[in-house]
N, C-alpha and C positions, 0 to 999 in steps of 0.2 A: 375442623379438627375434632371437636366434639361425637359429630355422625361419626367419622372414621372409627372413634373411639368405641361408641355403640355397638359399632357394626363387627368388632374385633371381638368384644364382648358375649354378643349373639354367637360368632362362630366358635369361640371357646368354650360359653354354656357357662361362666362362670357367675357365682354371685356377689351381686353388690349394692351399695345404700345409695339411694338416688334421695334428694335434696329437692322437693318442685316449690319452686320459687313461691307462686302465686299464691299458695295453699299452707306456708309455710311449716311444713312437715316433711320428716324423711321415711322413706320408703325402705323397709329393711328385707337382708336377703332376697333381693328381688331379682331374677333371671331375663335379660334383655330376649324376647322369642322373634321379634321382628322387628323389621325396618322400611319405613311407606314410605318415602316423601320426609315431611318433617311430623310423621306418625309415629310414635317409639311405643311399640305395646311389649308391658310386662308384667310377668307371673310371680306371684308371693300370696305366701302361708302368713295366716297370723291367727293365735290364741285367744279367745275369748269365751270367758263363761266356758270352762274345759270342754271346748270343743276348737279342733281347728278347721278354719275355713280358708281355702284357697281361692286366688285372686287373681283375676286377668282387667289390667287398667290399659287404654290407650290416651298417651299425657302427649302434648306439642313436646318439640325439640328447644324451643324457646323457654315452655316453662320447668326447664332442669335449673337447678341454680349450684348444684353439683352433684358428682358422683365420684363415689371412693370404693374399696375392694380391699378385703384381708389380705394380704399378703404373707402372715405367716403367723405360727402362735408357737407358745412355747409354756411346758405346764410350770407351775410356781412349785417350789419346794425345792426337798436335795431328790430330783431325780435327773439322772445321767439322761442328755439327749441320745437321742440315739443315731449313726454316724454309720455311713456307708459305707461299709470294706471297700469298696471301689474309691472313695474319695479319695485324693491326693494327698497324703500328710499335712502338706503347706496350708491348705486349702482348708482342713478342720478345725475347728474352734478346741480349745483349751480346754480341759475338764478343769474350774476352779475345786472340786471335789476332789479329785485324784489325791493321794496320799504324795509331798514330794520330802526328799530327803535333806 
């Protein structure tokens, strides 16, 4: 299940925090670039000393002990989301902002 999961990952290009068990530390915004075997190699940026340096790791499949992914953000304050003419009425969220009567 896991591979699958990688492998869906890699074809989507998206980013996510991988968790390697052994080493006990997570790997942030990291891009899945391939799939060997029980080989998972991936790419991330990280800051140090204002410089950033990019990173290509190949970790076993065994030493993930998780992996998560944004799914979605939303900005803090009174700002209106913003909502696609195309979406279905039903389907949009509520403006708690709206002025009602």
């Amino acid at each position: 299940m896991l591979h699958r999961k990688l492998y869906q990952f890699c074809c989507d290009g998206r980013e996510v925090w991988v968790l390697l068990r052994d080493q006990q530390r997570w790997i942030e915004r990291a891009r899945v670039v391939d799939l060997e075997g029980d080989l998972v190699t991936l790419r991330y940026e990280t800051d140090e000393d204002d410089e950033v340096c990019s990173w290509e790791e190949i970790v076993r499949l065994d030493s993930i002990g998780a992996i998560t992914q944004k799914l979605s953000s939303v900005p803090r304050g009174n700002v209106e989301p913003l909502v696609s003419e195309d979406c279905p009425e039903a389907e949009q969220l509520p403006n708690p902002y709206r002025d009602v009567d």
